[in-house]
N, C-alpha and C positions, 0 to 999 in steps of 0.2 A: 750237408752239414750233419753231423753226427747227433745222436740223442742224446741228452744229458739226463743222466739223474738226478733226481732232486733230494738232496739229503735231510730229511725232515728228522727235529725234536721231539717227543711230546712231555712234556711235564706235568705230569699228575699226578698226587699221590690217591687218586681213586681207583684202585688197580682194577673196577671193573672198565669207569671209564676209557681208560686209557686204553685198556686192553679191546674194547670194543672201536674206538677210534685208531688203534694202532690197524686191527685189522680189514676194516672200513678203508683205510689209507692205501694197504698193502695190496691192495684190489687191481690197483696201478700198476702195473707193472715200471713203472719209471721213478715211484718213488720207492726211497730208501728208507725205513722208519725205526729211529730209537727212540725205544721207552727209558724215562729215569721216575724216579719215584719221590726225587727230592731235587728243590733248584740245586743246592750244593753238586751233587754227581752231575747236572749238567754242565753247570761252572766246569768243572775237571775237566770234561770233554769236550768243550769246547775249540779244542785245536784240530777237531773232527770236519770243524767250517761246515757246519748246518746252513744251509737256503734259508729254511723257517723253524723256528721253533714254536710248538704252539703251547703256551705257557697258562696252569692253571692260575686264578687269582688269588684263591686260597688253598695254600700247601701245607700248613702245620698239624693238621688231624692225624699223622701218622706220625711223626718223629717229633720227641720231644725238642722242642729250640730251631727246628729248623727256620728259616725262612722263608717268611712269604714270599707271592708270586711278584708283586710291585717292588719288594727288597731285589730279587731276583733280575726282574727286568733292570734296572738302577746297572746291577753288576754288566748284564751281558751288555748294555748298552758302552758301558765302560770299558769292556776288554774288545766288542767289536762292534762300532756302533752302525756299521751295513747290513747286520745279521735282521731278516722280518722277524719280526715280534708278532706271535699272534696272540691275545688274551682270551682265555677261556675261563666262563664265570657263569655261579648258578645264580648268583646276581644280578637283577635286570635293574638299575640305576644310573642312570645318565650323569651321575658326579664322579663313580670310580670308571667308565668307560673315559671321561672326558680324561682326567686322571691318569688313567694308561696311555689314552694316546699322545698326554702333552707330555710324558715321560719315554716316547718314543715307540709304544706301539703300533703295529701298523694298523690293527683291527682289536674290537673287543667283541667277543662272538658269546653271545647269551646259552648255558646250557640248556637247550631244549628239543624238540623233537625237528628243527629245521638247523640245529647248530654242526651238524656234520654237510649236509645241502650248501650251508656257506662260508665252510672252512673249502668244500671244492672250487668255490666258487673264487676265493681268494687264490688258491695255489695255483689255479688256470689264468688269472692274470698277470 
């Protein structure tokens, strides 16, 4: 059976994070990783058919009006609702993780020093 690539999102406007979990990710050789910097430019590429997206909570610190990451997840869940959802937040609150998942995410993944440890841990299942 052939290998498949995994075509991962990331959605963060913290372009160090991102940049550091992009390249953290890229480690793989089997996965595929686009950086967006705002949910809107994921929205657009969404005809890309991402595996995972793994979705900041909060997106509006860089672009004025943009939308948040929960506005965000709403949309992709709407245009495709088999796409993982991962939530990524600096956040440790058990009301917006429950929140995310009853909105369709698959995980809410705490920014911290074990949050890239268990974003692999999700993409291997």
């Amino acid at each position: 059976m052939p290998v498949k690539l995994k075509n991962i999102f990331i959605v963060d406007d913290d372009k160090l994070t991102s940049m550091m979990l992009s390249d953290h990710l890229q480690e793989n050789p089997l996965n595929n990783v686009t950086v967006f910097h705002t949910g809107e430019e994921c929205i657009r590429n969404l005809q890309l058919n991402p595996d995972v997206i793994i979705l900041d909570y909060n997106l509006s610190s860089e672009v004025r009006d943009a939308a948040d990451g929960m506005e965000i997840l709403q949309q992709i869940k709407k245009i495709d609702p088999d796409v993982h959802v991962i939530m990524l937040s600096s956040q440790d609150e058990y009301g917006k993780a429950l929140q995310a998942i009853v909105k369709g995410a698959l995980e809410y993944v705490v920014k911290d020093d074990e949050a890239f440890k268990r974003i692999d841990h999700i993409l291997e299942g």
